[in-house]
N, C-alpha and C positions, 0 to 999 in steps of 0.2 A: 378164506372162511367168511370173511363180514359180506362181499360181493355176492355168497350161494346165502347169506341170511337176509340182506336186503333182497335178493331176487325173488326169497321166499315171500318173505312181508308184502313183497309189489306183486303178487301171483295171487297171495292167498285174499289181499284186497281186492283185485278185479275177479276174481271169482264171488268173493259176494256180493260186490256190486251189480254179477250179474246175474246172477241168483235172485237176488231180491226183483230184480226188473220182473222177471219169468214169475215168480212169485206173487208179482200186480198182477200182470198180464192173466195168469188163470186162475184170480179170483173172480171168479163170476159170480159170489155171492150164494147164499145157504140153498140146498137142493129143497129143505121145506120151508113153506113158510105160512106164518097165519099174520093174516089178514084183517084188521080191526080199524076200525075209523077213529082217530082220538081228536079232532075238531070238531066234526060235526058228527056225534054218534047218535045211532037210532035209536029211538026209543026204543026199541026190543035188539039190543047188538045181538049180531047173528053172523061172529069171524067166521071169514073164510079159508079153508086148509088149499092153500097153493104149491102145488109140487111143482117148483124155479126148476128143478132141475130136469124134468123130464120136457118142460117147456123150451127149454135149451136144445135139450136135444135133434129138437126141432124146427127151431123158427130164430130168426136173427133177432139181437139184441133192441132193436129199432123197430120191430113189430109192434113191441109195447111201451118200450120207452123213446123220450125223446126230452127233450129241453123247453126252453124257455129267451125267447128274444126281447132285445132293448123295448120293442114294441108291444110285449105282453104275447105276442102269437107262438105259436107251438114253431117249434123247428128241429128237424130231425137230428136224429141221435147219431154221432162222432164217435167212433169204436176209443174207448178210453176215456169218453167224458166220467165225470161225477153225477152219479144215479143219486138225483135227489128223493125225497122222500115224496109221494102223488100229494100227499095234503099242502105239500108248500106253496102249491097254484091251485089245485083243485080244492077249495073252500068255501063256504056260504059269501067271506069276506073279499075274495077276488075276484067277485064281479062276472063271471063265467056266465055261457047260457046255461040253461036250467037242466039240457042232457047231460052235462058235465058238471056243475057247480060246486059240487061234492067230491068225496074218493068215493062214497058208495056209488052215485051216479055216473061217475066215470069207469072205477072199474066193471059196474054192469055196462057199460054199452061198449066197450072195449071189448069187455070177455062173451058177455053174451052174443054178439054181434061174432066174434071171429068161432065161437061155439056151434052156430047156427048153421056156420059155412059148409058143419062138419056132418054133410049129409050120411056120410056110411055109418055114424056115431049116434042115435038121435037122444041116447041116455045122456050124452053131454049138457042139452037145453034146461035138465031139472035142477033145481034148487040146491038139491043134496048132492050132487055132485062137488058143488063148493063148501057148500053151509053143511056140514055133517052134523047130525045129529047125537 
């Protein structure tokens, strides 16, 4: 009797030890999300409505994110790093060039840039696609 309840205890424990793994593993984070600068916001904030998850569906995690090196330089993104927040490098205070310096100037030349690629799409390039009104 105590050998089939410890076997339990040690079953029912690596079960959700492994559960919870599986459980990191497919959080890829909310399929919507808005978009808003909170360091360096514009004079007229104008969030963005970003659907993560239809983005996913299509394009690797490393298309758009990626990390940060001992040296300040971009370094690609490691499946299961920690997705920091863009404003923690991209800000007036980190010293960046000026196409990046920001999240608004980074995520425009990120999105707009991989938007542009999307010749069969060309409703992609307008404003409102991101910035809804």
């Amino acid at each position: 009797m105590n050998k089939g309840l410890i076997f339990s205890a040690i079953l029912a424990c690596s079960c959700a030890v492994g559960l919870g793994g599986t459980a990191n593993a497919a959080d890829k984070g909310p399929a919507e999300m808005t978009l808003q600068a909170t360091v360096d916001p514009a004079t007229t904030p104008k969030p963005a409505q970003f659907p993560h998850g239809a983005h996913q569906a299509r394009l690797e995690c490393g298309a758009c994110h990626h990390g940060k090196g001992e040296d300040g330089k971009r370094v690609a993104y490691v499946e299961g790093q920690k997705i920091e927040k863009c404003e923690t490098c991209h800000n007036s205070k980190a010293g960046m060039p000026e196409k990046i310096n920001t999240f608004k100037n980074a995520a425009h030349a990120l999105c707009k840039d991989c938007h542009a690629k999307a010749k069969d799409k060309p409703e992609l390039v307008k404003c409102t696609t991101c910035h809804k009104k």
